[in-house]
N, C-alpha and C positions, 0 to 999 in steps of 0.2 A: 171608408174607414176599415170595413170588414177585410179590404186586400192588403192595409198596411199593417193591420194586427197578424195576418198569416203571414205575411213575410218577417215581422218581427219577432212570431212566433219560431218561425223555421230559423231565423241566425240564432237565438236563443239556445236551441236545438243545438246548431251547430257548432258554438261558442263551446257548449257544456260537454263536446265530445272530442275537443283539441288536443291534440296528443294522448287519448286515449286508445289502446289498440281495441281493448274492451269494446267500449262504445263502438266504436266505428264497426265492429264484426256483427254486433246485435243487429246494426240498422244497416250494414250496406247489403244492398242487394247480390252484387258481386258475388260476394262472400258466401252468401247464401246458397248461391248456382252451384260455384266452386266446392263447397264441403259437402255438398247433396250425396254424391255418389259413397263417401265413406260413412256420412250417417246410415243411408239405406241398408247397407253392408250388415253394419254391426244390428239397426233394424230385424232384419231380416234374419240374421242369426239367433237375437232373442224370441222373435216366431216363431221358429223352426225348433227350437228347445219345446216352447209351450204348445205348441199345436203340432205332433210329429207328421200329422196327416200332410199338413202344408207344404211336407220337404218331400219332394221326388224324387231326388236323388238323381243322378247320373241320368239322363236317358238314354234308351239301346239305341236310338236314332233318331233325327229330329228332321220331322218330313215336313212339316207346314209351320209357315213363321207368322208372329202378327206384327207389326208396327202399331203400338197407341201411342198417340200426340194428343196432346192436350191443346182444345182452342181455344187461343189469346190468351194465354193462361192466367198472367199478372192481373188482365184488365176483368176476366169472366169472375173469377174470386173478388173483386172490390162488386162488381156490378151484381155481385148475388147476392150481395147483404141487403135487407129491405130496404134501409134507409138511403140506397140509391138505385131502387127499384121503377123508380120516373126517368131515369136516364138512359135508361135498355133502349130507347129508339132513338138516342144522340149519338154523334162523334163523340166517341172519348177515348184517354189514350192515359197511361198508369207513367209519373216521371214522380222523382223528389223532388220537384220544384215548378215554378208558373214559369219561367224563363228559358235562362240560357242551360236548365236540366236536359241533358238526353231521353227519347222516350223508350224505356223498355217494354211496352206493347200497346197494342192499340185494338178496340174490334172490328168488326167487318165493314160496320160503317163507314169510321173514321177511314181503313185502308180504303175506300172504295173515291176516297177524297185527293189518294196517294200517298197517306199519311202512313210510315216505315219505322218501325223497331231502329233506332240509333238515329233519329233526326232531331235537332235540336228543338224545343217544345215551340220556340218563336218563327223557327222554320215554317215548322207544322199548321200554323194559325195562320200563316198569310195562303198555305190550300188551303185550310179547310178553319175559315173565321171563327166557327162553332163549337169549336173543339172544346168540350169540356177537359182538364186534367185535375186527375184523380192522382193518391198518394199510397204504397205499397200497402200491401198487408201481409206480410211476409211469416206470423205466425198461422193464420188463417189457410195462408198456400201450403203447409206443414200439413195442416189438417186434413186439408181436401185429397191431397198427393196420399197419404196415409189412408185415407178413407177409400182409395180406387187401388192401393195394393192390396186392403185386405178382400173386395169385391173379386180382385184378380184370384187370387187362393180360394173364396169361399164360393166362389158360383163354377169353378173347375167342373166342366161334368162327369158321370162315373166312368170308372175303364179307361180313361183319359190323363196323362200325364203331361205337367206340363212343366220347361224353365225359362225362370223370370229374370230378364239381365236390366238392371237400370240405365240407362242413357244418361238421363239429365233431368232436372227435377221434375219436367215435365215427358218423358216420355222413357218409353219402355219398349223392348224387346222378346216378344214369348215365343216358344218353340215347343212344336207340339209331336207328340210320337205319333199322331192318328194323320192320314190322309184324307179323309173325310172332310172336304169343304162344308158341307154344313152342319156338322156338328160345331166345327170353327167358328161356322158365320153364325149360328145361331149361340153361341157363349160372347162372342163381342158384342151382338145385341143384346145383350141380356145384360153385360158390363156396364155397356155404355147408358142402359134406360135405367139401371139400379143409381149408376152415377150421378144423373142429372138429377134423379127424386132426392137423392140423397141428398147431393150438396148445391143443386139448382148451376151446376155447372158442365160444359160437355165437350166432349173430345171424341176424336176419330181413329177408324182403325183401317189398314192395310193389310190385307192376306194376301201370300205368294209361297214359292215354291221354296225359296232362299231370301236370306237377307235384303240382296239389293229391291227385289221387285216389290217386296213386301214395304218399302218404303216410300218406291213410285207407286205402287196400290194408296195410299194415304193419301197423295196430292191429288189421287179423286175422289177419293172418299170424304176430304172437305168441304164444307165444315160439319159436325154432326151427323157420320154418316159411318158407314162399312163398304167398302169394297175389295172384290176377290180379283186376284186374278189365276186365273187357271190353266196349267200345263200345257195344252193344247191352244195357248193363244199369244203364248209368250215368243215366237218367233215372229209372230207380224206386227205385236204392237212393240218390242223392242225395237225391230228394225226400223219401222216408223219412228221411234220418239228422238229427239235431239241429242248429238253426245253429249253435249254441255250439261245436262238432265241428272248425268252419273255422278255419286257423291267422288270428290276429287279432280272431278274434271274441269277448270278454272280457264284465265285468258291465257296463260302460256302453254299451256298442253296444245289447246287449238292451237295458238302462235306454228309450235311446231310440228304439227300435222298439218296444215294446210298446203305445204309446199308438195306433199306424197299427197294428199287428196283431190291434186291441181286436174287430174287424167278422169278426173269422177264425177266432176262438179261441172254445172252446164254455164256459172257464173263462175269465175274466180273472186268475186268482190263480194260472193254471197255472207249472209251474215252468221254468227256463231249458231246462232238458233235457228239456222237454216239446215245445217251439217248435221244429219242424222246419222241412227247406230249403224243401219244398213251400209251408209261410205266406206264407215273407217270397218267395216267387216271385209271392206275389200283388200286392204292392207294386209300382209303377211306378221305372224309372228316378229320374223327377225324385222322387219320395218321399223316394228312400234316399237321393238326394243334400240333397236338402233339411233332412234326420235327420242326416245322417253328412258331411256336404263332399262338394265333387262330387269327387275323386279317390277316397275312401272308399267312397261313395255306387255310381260306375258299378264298381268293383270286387267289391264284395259281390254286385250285381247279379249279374254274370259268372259269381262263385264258388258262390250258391247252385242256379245251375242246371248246376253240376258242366265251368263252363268257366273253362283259364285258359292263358295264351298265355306266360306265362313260359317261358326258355330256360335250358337247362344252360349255365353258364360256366365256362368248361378249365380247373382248374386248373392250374398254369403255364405259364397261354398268356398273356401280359400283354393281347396285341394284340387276342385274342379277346375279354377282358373287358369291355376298352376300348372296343370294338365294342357290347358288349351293356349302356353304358352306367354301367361304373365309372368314378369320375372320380378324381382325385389327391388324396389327403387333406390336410384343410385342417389338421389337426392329429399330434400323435404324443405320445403320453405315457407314463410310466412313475410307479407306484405303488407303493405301502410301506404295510401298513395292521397286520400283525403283528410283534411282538416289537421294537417300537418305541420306546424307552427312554433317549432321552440326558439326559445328568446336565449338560454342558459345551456351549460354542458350539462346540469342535472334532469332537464328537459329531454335531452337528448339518451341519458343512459336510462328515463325512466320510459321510454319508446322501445329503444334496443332491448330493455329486459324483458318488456311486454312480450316481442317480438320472438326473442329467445325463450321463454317457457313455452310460447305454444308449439315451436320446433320442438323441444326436450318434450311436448304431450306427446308430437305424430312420435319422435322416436321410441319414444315406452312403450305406444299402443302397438308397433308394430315391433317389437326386441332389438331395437338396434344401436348402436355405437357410431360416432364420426368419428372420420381423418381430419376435418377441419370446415371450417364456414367461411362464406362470403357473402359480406356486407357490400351490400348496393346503397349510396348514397343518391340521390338526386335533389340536385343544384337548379335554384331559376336561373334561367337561361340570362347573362345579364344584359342581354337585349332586347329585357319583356318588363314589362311593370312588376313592382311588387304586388300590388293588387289586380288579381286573375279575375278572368271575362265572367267564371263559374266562382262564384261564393266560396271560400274556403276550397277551392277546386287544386288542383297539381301544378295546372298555365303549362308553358312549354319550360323546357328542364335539359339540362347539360345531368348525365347519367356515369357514375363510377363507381367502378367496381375493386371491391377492397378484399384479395384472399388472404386468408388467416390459417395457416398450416398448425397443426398441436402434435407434440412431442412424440405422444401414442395415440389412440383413438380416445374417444370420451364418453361415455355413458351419460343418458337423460340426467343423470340425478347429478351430476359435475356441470351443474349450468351456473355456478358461482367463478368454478372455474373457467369455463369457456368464458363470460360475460368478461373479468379480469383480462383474459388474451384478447378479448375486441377490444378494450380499452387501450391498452397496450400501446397496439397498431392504432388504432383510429383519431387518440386524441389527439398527436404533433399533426394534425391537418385539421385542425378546428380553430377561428378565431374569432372573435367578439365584434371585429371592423377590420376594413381594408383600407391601406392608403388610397390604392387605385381604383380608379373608375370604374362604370360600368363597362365602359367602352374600351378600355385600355385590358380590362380583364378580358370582353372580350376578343381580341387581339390576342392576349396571353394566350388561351386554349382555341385559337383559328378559326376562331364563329364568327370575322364582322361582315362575312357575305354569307353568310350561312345563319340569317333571323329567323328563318320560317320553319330549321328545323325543328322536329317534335324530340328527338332525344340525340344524344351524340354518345359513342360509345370512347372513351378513353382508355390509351395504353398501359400504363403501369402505372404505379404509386409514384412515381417519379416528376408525373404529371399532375399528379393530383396536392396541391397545397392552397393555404388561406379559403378552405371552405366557409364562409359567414354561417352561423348557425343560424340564423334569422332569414336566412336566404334556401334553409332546407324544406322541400318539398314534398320530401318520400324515401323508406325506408325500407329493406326487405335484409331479412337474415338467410341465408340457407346452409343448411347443413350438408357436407358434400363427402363424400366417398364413406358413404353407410356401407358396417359390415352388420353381420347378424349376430348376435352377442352370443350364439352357441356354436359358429362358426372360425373356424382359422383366420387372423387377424396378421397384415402385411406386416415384416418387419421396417421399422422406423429409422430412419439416421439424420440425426439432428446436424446442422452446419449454419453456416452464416455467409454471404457471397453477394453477387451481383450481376449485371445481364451478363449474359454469354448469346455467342452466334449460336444458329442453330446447331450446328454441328455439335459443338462442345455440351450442349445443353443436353443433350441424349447421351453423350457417353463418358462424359467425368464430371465430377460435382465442383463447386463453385470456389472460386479462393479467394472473391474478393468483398471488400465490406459492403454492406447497403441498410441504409435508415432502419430496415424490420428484421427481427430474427427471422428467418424462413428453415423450412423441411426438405429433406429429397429423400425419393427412395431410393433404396440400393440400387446398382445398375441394372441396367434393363436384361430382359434373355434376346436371344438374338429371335432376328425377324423371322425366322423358320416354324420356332416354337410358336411364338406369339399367333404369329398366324393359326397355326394350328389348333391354340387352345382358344382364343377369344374373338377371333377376326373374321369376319367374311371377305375373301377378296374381293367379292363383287360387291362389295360397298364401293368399293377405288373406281372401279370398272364402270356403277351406275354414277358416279359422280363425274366421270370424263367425260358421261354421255351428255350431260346438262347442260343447259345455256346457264350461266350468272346471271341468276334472278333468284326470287323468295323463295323457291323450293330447291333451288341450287344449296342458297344459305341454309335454310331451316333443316335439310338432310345432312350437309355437312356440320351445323351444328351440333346435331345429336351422335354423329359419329365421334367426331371429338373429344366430347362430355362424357360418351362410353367406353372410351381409351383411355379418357382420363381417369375416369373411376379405377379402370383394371389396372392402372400405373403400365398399360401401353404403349411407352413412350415411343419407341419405334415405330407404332402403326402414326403417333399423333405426327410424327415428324413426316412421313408418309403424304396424310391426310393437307400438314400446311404446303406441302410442295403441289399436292393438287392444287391446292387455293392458286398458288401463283401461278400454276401453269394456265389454268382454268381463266384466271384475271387477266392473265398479258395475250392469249389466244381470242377470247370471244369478246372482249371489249374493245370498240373502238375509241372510245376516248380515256387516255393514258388519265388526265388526274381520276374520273371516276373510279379505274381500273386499281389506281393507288389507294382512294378513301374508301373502296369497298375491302382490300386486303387488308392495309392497318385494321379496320373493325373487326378483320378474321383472325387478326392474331391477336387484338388486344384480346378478343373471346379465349384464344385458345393460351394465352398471358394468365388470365385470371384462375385457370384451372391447373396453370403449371405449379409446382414447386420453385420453380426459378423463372424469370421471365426471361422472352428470346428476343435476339435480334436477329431477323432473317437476311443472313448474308451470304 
């Protein structure tokens, strides 16, 4: 009885938070991860008001780094409340649900069963039958995390400066102007034992010379522990440890190093975690750049011989950031991906509005203005049930994207107006039913061998009609090409038109009609300037060096998005001829080669002014 009153209790739960963005932010965990780092910020700026001792300021130098991680985080905060103080010697593992929930941590126990952070809970239970699961406490993890920064500041010892940069909610980054390993090691111990009386919870520290090592120091210093490692030992135990060990070094990196590593290795068939830092130190500079891009390339270089000149940035220092090379963000957005369910269009614009003030909160808090939003729709897939494996869950989703260009830019407080322009555009693709099938829809959008994918990215608006509102999944607004509202603002020119080749798209504005008013900016300056004021060539350069795979995408992604922002059209056109040269050169098979470019333009579609057709 007691397991069908908690499951009736959690749909309850999750009934009463349908279409709310509200709800859904209070209680998703996500959410919580995700805003961590701008709460700490502003945090951190109110302490340094009230307590000036706490602000260091700048420091002349910062010789010794600490890595704190917090361990198990989710599951140590549930399991230090007394009322499950009998469970500390079980498997248990922190999800929002007995089922088909994902689990966001587990303790040592549990892992020791194979039990992983992102396993489905029913997964988990056929290792380890015992498993208890436990449910967030996500004010309580506020508490704890609060409770170990101000330990951080108030147990500082004297003559000792230090800066505090936040990672993630659970872990931190400090940098210290003193060389002195034990005055370090003895303030992390003093951290960590004040931590655990405190909040009956415990985490680990890493000391090193720099950033990277200081974080391979923490995977020994696991669990509940301290370790140093110190200057005179970092050439043998880096050359010993795995390259795969270094943060960013994944399956494709090795992919293509192994071939240059072939003259080094006594196996060629050996395994990733075979391949240590000492190999790839036999490699030359130009090699790695040659395999990896020259940014990628002289980095790894650096990192496998255990050097890295990165710096801690202050949490709530703006200035300081700015200094070490944070720039203004070119976008800001907000997302809805559970318990997402409208039946009505009023359903739907009271989602969108949701969605829309909290974008208009980041842009006040931080002074800025948009050029314009894009609305990300996601559609069930219509080759999946309507009722999903996960409870009010997303299920698999056909994914579109809607830009919405504004006249001039818009200030936070013109969110009547921007909502009015989503409206606009958004409603002639909303309908109540469809004549056609599931199947014939999908057919319409070229999914009926294509069930298992998890999202599909679509072309233009063009593609996009008869979305069933009862068939939406997930929402996200973003506000795109932020100016600083005490900053020079692009001039605007309004038009009305329709595709163009790419050619024409970069250098004369549109003359023909199409379904949405749309924007362009004036013509571009030529590629001389452009380069010279916004561009790295060796973006183009590290992108020819890639294979077409996830870090191909994700870097050409972002180059894109930052041309788009600066209305670099030039470079973006640039950028799309990489994509096809890059597609039709390293892939052997022409359709993949074709469904990975359409997704590159539809991306780079969604942030035009016009859309292209690459001809």
């Amino acid at each position: 009885m007691s397991g069908k009153k908690n499951v009736s209790v959690g749909r309850k739960w999750a009934c009463d938070q349908v279409n709310s963005v509200r709800h859904f932010q209070q209680h998703s965990r996500l959410h919580f991860i995700g805003q961590w780092k701008t709460k700490a910020h502003d945090l951190f700026k109110d302490w340094f008001a009230v307590h000036p001792t706490w602000n260091h300021g700048v420091l002349s130098h910062q010789a010794l780094f600490v890595h704190l991680d917090m361990d198990a985080f989710f599951c140590s905060v549930v399991l230090a409340k007394e009322e499950n103080a009998h469970m500390r010697e079980k498997p248990v593992c922190i999800a929002a649900g007995k089922g088909n929930s994902d689990i966001s941590s587990s303790n040592y126990i549990a892992r020791s069963f194979g039990v992983r952070a992102g396993m489905y809970v029913n997964a988990a239970k056929e290792l380890c039958p015992n498993l208890q699961v436990l449910s967030y406490d996500l004010p309580r993890c506020e508490e704890v995390i609060k409770c170990l920064y101000r330990l951080l500041f108030e147990l500082c010892p004297d003559k000792v400066c230090i800066a505090v940069e936040v990672y993630s909610i659970d872990e931190v980054m400090i940098a210290f102007d003193t060389e002195n390993h034990d005055v370090v090691k003895s303030y992390c111990a003093n951290v960590l034992r004040q931590l655990e009386l405190t909040t009956n919870c415990t985490a680990s520290c890493g000391i090193g010379p720099n950033i990277m090592l200081s974080r391979i120091a923490t995977q020994y210093a696991k669990p509940n522990g301290v370790y140093s490692i110190l200057p005179q030992d970092v050439p043998e135990l880096v050359g010993h440890m795995p390259f795969s060990e270094i943060h960013g070094v994944g399956s494709c990196t090795m992919t293509k190093l192994r071939p240059l590593l072939r003259p080094y290795l006594k196996d060629a068939d050996i395994s990733d975690d075979d391949i240590l830092c000492c190999h790839v130190q036999k490699l030359s500079k130009q090699q790695l750049q040659r395999a990896l891009g020259q940014k990628s390339g002289e980095n790894f270089f650096h990192l496998c011989r255990g050097h890295d000149t990165r710096q801690v940035s202050r949490t709530g220092d703006e200035e300081n950031q700015r200094m070490l090379g944070k720039k203004m963000p070119t976008s800001v957005s907000c997302s809805m991906n559970y318990a997402v369910r409208p039946l009505t269009l009023d359903d739907v614009w009271g989602i969108l509005r949701e969605l829309l003030e909290v974008v208009c909160g980041k842009m006040d808090r931080g002074g800025y203005s948009s050029s314009g939003l894009r609305v990300t729709l996601l559609e069930r897939h219509p080759l999946h049930p309507k009722e999903t494996q996960k409870f009010m869950g997303r299920g698999r989703c056909v994914e579109f994207h809607v830009p919405i260009n504004f006249e001039k830019p818009l200030r936070s407080s013109e969110l009547e107006l921007m909502l009015s322009q989503v409206k606009d555009v958004v409603t002639p693709l909303f309908v109540l039913d469809r004549q056609m099938s599931d199947e014939e829809r999908a057919r319409e959008l070229g999914l009926e061998d294509d069930a298992e994918s998890r999202v599909i990215w679509t072309v233009s608006l063009k593609t996009v009609k008869d979305i069933v509102i009862s068939d939406i999944r997930g929402m996200t607004v973003q506000a795109t090409g932020l100016h600083s509202q005490g900053g020079a603002v692009t001039e605007w020119k309004s038009t009305s038109g329709g595709q163009l080749s790419l050619f024409n798209a970069f250098s004369r504005g549109n003359k023909r009609k199409r379904q949405s008013s749309e924007v362009i900016l004036s013509p571009p300056t030529g590629i001389a300037q452009v380069m010279e004021n916004a561009f790295e060539p060796s973006v183009v350069e590290d992108l020819m060096g890639l294979d077409v795979d996830e870090i191909f995408i994700e870097d050409w992604k972002k180059a894109v998005t930052e041309a788009s922002q600066r209305a670099d059209y030039t470079v973006m056109k640039a950028l799309l001829r990489v994509a096809a040269f890059q597609c039709t050169a390293r892939l052997g098979s022409c359709d993949l080669a074709q469904t990975i470019f359409k997704d590159l333009v539809a991306y780079a579609n969604a942030l035009l002014p016009v859309p292209v057709a690459f001809t």
